[in-house]
C-alpha positions, 0 to 999 in steps of 0.5 A, a space after each residue: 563918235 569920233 576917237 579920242 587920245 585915251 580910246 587908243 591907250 586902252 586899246 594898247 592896254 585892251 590887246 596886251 589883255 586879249 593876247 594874255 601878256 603878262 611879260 614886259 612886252 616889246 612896242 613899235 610904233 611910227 608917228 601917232 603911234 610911237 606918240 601913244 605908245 610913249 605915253 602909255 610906257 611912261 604911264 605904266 613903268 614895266 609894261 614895255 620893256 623895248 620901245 622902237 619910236 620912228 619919227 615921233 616920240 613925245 606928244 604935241 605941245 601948244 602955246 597957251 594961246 594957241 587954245 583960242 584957234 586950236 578949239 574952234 577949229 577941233 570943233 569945226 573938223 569934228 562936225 566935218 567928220 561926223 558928216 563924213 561917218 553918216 554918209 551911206 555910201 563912202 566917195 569913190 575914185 580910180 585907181 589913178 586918183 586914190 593913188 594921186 591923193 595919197 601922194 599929196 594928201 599923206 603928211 610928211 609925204 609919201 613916194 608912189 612906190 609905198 602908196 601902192 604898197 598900202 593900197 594892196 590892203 586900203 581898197 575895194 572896189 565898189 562894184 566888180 569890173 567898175 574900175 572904182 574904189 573906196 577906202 576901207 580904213 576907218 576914217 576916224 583914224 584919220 583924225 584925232 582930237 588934240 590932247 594938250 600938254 605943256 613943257 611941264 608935263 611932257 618933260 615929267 613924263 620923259 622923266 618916268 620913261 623907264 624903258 629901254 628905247 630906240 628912237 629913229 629919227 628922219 632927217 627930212 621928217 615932220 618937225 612938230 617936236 618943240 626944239 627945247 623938248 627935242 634938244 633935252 629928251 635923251 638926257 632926260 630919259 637917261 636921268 631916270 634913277 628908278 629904271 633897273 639896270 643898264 638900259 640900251 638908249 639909242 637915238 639915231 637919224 636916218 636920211 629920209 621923210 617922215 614914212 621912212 621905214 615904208 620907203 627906205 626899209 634897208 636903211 631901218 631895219 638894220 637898226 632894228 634888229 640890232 636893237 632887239 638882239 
């Protein structure tokens, strides 16, 4: 079975159990994972207390209509990869070609440079002294069904967002945000009565795409730091 939205909310949940945090926790997450971490922060007040979001923060919104495309194509990409899980053996590549199809394949883009750097923990060779490899990531990470929202409900749960947050966005990064969603979010987190005290709310843009903080760290992490001092 494939994972589903809920899967990675638990998992949130699950690892503050295992780890016995019983302190309001600090939460960074980049694309995919500042969209679940969001979630969850709206949906438990008090459990996170600073939340570093990089080039992502509210989920996904779709048109009404959009259900009639989006529907069919989930169902066709979720049998492709139920395919790929009953497969024995997973694909192979060289070095060469795993390289190239990251470089192409990543969305938002990815430099050669930080491709190698994640390939120093992605790979294994399929047998020693082959010069093949295979992945060893889970593959269903790799697709996630969409959980639909509308306008109403994200701007509810931008609206109980009680967290203090750094938002960092890239100026070249993926635009999936609806314009009237990313105009409002700032001000309606800031709109919240219920959050305690003065909270630090930051929203920035840094020149660069979409995995920034893998291939431009100098430029993120400065903002970091500051935001957690």
């Amino acid at each position: 079975m494939i994972y589903q939205l809920p899967d990675c909310l638990i998992l949130i949940a699950r690892i503050i159990r295992h780890y016995k945090w019983t302190e309001p926790i600090h939460y960074m997450g980049h694309s995919l994972g500042s969209i679940m971490g969001f979630i969850f922060a709206a949906t438990n007040p008090g459990v996170i207390d600073r939340f570093i979001a990089i080039d992502a923060l509210t989920p996904m919104f779709f048109k009404k209509d959009e259900i009639l495309n989006l529907v069919p194509q989930l169902i066709h990409d979720t049998l492709q990869f139920e395919h790929k899980l009953e497969m024995k053996k997973p694909p192979v590549y060289t070095y060469e070609e795993i390289v190239e199809r990251m470089v192409y394949r990543t969305v938002g883009g990815l430099d050669e440079i930080s491709c190698k750097v994640l390939l120093s923990r992605g790979i294994c060779e399929a047998e020693s002294g082959s010069g093949l490899f295979h992945f060893t990531h889970d593959i269903r990470v790799q697709y996630l069904p969409i959980m639909m929202f509308d306008t109403n409900q994200i701007s509810i749960l931008i609206k109980n967002f009680q967290s203090q947050i750094l938002h960092i966005r890239a100026k070249q990064g993926v635009p999936y945000e609806q314009e009237f969603i990313r105009r409002n979010s700032e001000d309606w987190i800031r709109s919240n009565t219920e959050a305690k005290g003065n909270r630090d709310i930051v929203f920035i843009e840094i020149d660069g795409l979409h995995h920034l903080h893998l291939s431009a760290p100098e430029r993120v992490a400065p903002h970091i730091i500051k935001f957690l001092q």
